[in-house]
C-alpha positions as YAML, in Angstrom:
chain: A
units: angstrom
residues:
- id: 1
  name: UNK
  ca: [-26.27, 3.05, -3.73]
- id: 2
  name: UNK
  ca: [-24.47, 3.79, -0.65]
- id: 3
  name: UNK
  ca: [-20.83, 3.74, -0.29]
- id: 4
  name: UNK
  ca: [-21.28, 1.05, 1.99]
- id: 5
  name: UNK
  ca: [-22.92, -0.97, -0.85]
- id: 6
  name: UNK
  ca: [-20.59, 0.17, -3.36]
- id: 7
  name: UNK
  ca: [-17.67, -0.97, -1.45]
- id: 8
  name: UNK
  ca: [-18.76, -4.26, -1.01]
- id: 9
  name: UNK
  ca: [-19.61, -4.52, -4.63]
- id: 10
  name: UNK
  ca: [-16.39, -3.18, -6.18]
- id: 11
  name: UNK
  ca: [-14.32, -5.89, -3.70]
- id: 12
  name: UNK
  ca: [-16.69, -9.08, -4.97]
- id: 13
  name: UNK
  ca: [-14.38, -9.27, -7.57]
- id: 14
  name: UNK
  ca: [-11.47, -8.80, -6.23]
- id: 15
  name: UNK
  ca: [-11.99, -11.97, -4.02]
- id: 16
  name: UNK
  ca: [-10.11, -14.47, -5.58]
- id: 17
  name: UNK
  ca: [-7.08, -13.05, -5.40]
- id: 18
  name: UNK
  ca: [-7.50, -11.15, -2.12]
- id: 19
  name: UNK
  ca: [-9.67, -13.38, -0.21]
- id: 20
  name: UNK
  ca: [-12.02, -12.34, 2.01]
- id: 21
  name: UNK
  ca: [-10.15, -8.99, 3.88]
- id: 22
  name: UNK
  ca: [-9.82, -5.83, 4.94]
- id: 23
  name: UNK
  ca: [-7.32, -5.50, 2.06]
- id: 24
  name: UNK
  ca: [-9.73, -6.43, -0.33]
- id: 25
  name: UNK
  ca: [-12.60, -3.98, 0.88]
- id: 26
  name: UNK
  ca: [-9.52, -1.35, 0.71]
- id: 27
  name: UNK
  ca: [-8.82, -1.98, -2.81]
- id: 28
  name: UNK
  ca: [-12.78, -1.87, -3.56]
- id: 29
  name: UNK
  ca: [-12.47, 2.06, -1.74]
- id: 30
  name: UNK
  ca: [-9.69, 3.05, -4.06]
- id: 31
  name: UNK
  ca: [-11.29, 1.63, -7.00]
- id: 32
  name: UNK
  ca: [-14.31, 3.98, -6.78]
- id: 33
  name: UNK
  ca: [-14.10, 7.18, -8.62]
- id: 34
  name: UNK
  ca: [-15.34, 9.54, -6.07]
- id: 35
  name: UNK
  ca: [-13.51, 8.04, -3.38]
- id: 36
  name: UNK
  ca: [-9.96, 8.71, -5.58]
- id: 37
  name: UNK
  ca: [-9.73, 12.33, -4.41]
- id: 38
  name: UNK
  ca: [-10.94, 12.46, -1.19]
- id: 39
  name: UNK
  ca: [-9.40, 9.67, 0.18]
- id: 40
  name: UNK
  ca: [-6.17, 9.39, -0.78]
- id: 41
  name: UNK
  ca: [-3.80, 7.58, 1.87]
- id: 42
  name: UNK
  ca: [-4.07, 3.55, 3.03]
- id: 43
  name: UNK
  ca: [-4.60, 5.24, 6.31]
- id: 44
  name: UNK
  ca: [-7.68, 7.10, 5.14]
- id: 45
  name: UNK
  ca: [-9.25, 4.34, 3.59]
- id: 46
  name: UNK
  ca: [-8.73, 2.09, 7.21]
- id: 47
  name: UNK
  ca: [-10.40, 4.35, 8.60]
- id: 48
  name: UNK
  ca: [-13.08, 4.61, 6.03]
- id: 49
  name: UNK
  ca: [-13.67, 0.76, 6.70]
- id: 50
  name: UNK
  ca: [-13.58, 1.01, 10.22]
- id: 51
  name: UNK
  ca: [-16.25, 3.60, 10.03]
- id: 52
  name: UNK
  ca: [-18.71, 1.48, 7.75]
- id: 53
  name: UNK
  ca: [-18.06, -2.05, 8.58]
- id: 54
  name: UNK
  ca: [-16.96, -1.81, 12.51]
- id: 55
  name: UNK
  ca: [-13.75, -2.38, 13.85]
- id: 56
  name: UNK
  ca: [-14.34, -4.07, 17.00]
- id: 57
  name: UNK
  ca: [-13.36, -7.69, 16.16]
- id: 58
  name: UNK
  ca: [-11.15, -8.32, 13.11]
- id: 59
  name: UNK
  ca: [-13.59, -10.70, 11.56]
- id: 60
  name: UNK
  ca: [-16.34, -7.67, 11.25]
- id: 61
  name: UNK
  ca: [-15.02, -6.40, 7.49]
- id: 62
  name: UNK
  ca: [-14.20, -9.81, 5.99]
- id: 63
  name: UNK
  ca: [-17.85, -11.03, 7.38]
- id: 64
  name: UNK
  ca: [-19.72, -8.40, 5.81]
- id: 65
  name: UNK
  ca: [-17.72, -9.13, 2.63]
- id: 66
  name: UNK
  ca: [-18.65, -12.75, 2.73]
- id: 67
  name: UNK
  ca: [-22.24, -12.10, 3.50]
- id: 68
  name: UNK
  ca: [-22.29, -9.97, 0.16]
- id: 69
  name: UNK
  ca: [-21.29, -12.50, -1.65]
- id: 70
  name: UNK
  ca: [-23.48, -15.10, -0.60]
- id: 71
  name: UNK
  ca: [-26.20, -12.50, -1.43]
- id: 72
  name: UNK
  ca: [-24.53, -12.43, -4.89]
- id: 73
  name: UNK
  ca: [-24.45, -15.74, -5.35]
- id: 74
  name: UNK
  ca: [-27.78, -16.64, -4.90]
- id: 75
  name: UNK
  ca: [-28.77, -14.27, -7.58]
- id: 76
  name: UNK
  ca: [-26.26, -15.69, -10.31]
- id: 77
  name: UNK
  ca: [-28.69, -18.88, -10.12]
- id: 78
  name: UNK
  ca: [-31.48, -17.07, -11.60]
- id: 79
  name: UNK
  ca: [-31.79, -17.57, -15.27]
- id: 80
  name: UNK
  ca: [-33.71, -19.73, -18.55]
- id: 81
  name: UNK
  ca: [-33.11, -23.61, -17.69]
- id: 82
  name: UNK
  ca: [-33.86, -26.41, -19.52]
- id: 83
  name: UNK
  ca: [-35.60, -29.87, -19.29]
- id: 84
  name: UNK
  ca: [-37.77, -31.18, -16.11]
- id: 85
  name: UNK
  ca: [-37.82, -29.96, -12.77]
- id: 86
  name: UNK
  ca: [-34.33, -31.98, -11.28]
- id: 87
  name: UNK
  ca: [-32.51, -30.94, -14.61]
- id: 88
  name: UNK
  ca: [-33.30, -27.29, -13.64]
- id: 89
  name: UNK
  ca: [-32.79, -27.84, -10.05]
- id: 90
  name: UNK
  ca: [-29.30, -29.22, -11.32]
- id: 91
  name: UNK
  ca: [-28.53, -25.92, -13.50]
- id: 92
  name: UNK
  ca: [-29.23, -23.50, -10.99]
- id: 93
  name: UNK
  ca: [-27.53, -25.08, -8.08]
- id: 94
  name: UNK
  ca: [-24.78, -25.90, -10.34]
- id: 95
  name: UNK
  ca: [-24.40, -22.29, -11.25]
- id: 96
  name: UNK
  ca: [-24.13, -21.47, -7.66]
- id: 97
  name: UNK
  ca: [-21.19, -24.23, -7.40]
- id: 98
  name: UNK
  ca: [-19.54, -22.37, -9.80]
- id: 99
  name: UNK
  ca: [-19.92, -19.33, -7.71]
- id: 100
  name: UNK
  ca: [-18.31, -21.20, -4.76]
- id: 101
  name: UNK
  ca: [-15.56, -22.35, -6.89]
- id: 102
  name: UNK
  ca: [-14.23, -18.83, -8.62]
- id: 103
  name: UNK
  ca: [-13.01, -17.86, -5.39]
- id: 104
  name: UNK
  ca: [-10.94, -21.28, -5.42]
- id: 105
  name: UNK
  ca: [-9.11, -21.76, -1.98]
- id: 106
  name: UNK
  ca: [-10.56, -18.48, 0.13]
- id: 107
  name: UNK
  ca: [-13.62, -20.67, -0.05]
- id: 108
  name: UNK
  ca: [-12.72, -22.04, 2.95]
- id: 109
  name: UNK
  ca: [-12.30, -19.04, 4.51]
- id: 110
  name: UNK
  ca: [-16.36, -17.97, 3.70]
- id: 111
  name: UNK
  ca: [-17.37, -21.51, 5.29]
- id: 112
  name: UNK
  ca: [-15.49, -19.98, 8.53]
- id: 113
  name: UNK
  ca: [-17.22, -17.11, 8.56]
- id: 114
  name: UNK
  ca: [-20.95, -17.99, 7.46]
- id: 115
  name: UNK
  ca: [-20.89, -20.95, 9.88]
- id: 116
  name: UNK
  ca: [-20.15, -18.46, 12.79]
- id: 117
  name: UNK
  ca: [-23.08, -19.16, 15.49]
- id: 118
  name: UNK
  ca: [-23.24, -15.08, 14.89]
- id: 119
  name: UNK
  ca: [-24.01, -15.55, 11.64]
- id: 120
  name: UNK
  ca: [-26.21, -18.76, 11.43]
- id: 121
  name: UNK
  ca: [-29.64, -17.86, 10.83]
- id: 122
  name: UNK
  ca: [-31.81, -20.19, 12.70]
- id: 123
  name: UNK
  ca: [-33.45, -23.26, 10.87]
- id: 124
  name: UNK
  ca: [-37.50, -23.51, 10.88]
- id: 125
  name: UNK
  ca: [-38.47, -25.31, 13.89]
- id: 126
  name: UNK
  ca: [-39.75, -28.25, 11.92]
- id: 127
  name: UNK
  ca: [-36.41, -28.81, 10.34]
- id: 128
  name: UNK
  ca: [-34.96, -28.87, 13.60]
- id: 129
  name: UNK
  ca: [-36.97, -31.72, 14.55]
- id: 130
  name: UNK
  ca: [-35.77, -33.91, 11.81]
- id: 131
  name: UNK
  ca: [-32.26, -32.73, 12.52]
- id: 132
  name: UNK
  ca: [-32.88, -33.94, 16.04]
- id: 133
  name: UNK
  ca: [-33.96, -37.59, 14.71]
- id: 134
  name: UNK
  ca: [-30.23, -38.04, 13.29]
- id: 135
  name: UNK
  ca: [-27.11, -39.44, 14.73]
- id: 136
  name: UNK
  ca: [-24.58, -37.93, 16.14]
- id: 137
  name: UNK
  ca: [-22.07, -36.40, 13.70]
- id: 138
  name: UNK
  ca: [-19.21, -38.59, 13.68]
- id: 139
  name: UNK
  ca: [-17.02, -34.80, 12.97]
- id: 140
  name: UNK
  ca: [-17.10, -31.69, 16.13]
- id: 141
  name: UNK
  ca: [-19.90, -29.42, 15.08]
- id: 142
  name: UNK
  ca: [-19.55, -27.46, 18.57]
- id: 143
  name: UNK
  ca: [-19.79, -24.11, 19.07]
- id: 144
  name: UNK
  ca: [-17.39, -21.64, 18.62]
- id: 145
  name: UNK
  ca: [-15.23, -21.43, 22.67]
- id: 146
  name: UNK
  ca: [-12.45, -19.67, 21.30]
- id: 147
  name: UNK
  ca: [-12.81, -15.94, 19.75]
- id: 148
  name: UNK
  ca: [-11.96, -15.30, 16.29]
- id: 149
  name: UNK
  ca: [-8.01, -14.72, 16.00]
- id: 150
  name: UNK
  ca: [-6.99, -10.98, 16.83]
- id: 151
  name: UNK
  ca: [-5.17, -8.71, 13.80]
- id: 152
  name: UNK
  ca: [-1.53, -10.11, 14.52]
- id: 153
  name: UNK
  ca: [-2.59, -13.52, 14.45]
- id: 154
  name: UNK
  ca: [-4.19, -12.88, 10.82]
- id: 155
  name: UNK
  ca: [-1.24, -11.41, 9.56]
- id: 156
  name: UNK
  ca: [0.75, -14.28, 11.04]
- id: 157
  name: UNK
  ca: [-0.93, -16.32, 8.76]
- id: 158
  name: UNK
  ca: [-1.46, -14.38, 5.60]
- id: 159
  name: UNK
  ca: [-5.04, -13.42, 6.86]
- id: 160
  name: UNK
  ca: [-6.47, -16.63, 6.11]
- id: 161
  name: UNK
  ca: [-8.93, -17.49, 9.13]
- id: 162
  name: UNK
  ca: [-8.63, -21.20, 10.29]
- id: 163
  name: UNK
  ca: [-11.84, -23.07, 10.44]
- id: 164
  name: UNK
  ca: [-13.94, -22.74, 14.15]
- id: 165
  name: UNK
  ca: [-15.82, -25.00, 16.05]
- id: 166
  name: UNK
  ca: [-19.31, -24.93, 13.69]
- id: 167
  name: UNK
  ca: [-22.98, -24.15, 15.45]
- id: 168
  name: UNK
  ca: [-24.25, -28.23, 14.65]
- id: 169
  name: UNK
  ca: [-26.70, -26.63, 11.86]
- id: 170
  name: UNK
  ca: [-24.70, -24.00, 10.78]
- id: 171
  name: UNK
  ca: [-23.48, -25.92, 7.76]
- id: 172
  name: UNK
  ca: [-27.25, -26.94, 6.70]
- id: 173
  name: UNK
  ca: [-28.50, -23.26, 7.56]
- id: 174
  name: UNK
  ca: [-26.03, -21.94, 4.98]
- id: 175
  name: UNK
  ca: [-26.86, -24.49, 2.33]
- id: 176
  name: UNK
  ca: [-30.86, -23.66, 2.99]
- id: 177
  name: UNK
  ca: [-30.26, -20.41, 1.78]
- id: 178
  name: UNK
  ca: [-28.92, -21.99, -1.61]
- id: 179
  name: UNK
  ca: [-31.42, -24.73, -1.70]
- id: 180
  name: UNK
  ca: [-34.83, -21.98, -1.42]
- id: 181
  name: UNK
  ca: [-33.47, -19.62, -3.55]
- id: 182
  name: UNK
  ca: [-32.81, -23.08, -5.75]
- id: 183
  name: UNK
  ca: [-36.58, -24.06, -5.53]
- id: 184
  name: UNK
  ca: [-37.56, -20.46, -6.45]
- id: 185
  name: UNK
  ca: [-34.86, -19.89, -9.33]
- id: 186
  name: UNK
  ca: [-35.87, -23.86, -11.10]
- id: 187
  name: UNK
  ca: [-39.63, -24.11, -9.85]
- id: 188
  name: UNK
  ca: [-41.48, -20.34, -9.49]
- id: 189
  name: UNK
  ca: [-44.71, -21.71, -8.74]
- id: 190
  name: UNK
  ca: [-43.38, -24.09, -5.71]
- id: 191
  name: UNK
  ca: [-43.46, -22.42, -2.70]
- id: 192
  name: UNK
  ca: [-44.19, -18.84, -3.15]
- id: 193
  name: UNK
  ca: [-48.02, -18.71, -3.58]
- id: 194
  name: UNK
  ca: [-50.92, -21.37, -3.44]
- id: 195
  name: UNK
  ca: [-53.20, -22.29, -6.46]
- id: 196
  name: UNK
  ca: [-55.55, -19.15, -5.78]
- id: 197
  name: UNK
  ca: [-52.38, -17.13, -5.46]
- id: 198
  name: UNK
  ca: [-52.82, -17.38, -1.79]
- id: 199
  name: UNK
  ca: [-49.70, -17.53, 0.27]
- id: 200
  name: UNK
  ca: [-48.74, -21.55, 0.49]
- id: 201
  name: UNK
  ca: [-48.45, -23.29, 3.53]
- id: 202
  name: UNK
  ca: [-44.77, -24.78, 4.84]
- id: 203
  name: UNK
  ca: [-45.62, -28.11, 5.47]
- id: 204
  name: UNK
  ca: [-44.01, -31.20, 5.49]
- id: 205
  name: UNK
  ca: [-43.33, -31.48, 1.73]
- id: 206
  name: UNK
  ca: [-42.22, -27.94, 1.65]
- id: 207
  name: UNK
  ca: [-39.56, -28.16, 4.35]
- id: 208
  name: UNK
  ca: [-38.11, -31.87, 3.37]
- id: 209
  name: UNK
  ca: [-37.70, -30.71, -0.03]
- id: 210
  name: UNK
  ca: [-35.70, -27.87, 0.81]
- id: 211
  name: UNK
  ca: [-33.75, -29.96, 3.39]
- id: 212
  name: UNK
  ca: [-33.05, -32.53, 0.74]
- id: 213
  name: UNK
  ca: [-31.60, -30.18, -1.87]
- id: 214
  name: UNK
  ca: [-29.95, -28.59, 0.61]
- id: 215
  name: UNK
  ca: [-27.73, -31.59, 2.03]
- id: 216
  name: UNK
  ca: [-27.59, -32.48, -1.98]
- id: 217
  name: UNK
  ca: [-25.26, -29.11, -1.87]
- id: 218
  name: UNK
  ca: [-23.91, -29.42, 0.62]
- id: 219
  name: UNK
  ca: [-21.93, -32.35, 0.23]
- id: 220
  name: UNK
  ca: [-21.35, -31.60, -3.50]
- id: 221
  name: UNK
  ca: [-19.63, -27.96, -2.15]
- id: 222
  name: UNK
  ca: [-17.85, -30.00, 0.59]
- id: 223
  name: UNK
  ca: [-15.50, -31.18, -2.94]
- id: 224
  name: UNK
  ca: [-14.24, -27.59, -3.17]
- id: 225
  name: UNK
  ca: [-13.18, -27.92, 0.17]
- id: 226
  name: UNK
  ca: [-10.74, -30.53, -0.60]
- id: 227
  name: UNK
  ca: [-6.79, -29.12, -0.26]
- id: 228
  name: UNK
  ca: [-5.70, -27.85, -3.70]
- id: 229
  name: UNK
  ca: [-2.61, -29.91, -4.58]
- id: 230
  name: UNK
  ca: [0.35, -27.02, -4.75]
- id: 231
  name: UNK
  ca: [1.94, -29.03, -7.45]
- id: 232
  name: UNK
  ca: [-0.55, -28.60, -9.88]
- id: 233
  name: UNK
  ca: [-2.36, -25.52, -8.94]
- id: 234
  name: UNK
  ca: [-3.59, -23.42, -11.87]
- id: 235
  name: UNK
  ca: [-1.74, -20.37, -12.03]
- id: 236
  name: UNK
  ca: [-5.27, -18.31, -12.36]
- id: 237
  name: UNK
  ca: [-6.30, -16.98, -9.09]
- id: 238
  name: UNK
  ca: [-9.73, -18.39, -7.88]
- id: 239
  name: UNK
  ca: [-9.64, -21.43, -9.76]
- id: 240
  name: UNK
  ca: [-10.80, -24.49, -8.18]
- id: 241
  name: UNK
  ca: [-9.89, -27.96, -10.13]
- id: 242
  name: UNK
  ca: [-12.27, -29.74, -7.66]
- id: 243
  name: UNK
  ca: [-15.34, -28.33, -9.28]
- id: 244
  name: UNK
  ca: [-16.01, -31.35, -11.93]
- id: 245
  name: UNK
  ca: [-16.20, -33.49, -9.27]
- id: 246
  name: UNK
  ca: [-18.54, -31.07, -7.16]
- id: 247
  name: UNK
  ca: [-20.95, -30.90, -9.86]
- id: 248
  name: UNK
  ca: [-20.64, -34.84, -10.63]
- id: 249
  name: UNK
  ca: [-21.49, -35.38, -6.89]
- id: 250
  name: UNK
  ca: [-24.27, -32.72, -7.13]
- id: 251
  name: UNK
  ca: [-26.09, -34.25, -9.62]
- id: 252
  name: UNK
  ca: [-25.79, -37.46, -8.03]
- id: 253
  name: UNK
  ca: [-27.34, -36.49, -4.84]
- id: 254
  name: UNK
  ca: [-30.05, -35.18, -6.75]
- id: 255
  name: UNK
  ca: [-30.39, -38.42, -8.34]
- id: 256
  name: UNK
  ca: [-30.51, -39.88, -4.93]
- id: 257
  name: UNK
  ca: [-32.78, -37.29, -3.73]
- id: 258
  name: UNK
  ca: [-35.48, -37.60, -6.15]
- id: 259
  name: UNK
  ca: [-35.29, -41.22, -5.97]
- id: 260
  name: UNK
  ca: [-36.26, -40.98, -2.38]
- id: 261
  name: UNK
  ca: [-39.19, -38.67, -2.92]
- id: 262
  name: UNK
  ca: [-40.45, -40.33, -5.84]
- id: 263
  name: UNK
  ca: [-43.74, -42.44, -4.35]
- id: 264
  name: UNK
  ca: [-44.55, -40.73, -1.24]
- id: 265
  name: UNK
  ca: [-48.02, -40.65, -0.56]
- id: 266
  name: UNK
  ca: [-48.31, -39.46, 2.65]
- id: 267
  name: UNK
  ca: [-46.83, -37.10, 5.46]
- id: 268
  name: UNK
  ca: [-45.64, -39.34, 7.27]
- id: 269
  name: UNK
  ca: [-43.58, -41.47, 4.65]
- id: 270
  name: UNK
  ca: [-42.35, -38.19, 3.26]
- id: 271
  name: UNK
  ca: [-40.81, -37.35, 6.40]
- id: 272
  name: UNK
  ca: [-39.16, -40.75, 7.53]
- id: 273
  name: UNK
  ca: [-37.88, -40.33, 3.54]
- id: 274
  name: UNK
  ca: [-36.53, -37.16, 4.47]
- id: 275
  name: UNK
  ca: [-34.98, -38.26, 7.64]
- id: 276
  name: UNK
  ca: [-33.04, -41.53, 5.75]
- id: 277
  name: UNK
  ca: [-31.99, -39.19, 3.34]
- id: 278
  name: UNK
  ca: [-30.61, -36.75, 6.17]
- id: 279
  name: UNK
  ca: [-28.94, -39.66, 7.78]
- id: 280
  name: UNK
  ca: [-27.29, -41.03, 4.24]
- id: 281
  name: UNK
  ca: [-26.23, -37.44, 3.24]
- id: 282
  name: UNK
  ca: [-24.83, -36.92, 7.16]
- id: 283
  name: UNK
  ca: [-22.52, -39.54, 6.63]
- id: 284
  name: UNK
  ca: [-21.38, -38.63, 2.83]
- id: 285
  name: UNK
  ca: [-20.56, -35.65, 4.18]
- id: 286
  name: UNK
  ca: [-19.06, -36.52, 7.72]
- id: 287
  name: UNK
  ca: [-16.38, -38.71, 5.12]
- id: 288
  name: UNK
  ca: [-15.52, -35.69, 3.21]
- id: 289
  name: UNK
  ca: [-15.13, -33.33, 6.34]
- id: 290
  name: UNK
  ca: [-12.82, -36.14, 7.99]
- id: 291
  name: UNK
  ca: [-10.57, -36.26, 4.96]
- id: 292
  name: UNK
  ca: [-10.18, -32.60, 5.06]
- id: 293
  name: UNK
  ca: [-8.39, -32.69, 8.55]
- id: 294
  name: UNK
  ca: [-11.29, -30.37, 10.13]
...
């Protein structure tokens, strides 16, 4: 592993009570054995940081630390599940809530990071076209026009980074990561390879059911996101007293969601399906992102 990777892995964990920082990645350096005697000073270990990570933008450490854990996230979902296909769909993607919620209030501070238009991987160009049959967002999903904030205004504020402008499918591209790693981890034999072992096609079916599962996550993350009353915040760091009603919402939507699919006969009734479910998800969600004060 390199030390690089090591880093990375050694600050995970420290997350939830260091957020996603520079001073977390630190602490991951000067927990590693071999790194105890030759680099000894805070300076030293900067600089160690700056060499693997960049040091050009002060968002370049923290990113690569969020983008580890999103990697490590998806592969907590893996793992024996029980009843049909939506009951496992519900255990995997509800282990991957969990996820979300042990890093309890920095998880707002991944969202501003993975949603980055210099982060957002691109959606499949068939997706796009449903996303293009919606409505307009009745919430700013612009792109980012102001840089990230500079070092002193990160200390200013504690090194939390506020929320920017999103790239419109940002939000979706982040949560279509979860959802296809969600199809593979519930349903191995959907997606992956045909009935000859051949490589399957991504048709309609293929994208709409990722799409669906993925605005089913979406909007049961967007819970976590809700402000963590002060008054009765759990003394444990990373806690996250929202996540009963994430997973009650998740398994709702997936309700919802198979619901919709369940009859479709042809292409074209999948993907108008699709596109109602898109537009009732949209608007679940738009609610929770206006009551957030984004």
């Amino acid at each position: 592993m390199s030390l690089r990777s090591a880093i990375l892995k050694a600050a995970i964990p420290l997350v939830p009570e260091a957020g996603f920082s520079r001073a977390a990645l630190t602490a991951g350096l000067a927990s590693l054995p071999s790194s105890s005697s030759k680099v000894s000073d805070e300076a030293g270990r900067e600089a160690v940081i700056d060499t693997l990570f960049g040091g050009s933008a002060a968002s370049d450490a923290p990113r690569a630390l969020v983008q580890a854990w999103e990697d490590a996230g998806r592969a907590v979902m893996h793992g024996a599940g029980k009843g049909d296909a939506l009951e496992r769909l519900h255990t995997v993607l509800g282990r991957r809530l969990e996820w979300s919620a042990s890093v309890g209030e920095h998880l707002l501070d991944a969202h501003a990071l993975l949603v980055a238009p210099t982060t957002s991987a691109p959606l499949p160009r068939p997706l796009l076209a449903l996303l293009d049959r919606l409505p307009s967002p009745p919430f700013p999903l612009n792109r980012v026009t102001d840089p990230l904030p500079n070092k002193p205004t990160l200390g200013a504020t504690g090194g939390r980074l506020p929320l920017p402008g999103l790239h419109a499918a940002a939000p979706l591209a982040y949560a279509w990561r979860v959802a296809d790693e969600a199809v593979y981890a519930a349903q191995p034999d959907k997606g992956r390879q045909g009935v000859m072992r051949e490589p399957a096609g991504a048709g309609v079916e293929w994208y709409s059911h990722r799409a669906g599962l993925a605005l089913a996550y979406l909007e049961a993350e967007a819970h976590l996101l809700q402000p963590i009353d002060t008054a009765t915040k759990p003394p444990t760091p990373g806690h996250n007293p929202h996540l009963s009603a994430a997973l009650v919402s998740l398994r709702d939507s997936l309700s919802k969601y198979a619901t919709a699919r369940r009859g479709l006969g042809t292409a074209e009734s999948a993907t108008e399906s699709a596109i109602s479910f898109l537009e009732l998800m949209t608007r679940s969600i738009a609610g929770i992102v206006r009551s957030r004060g984004f």
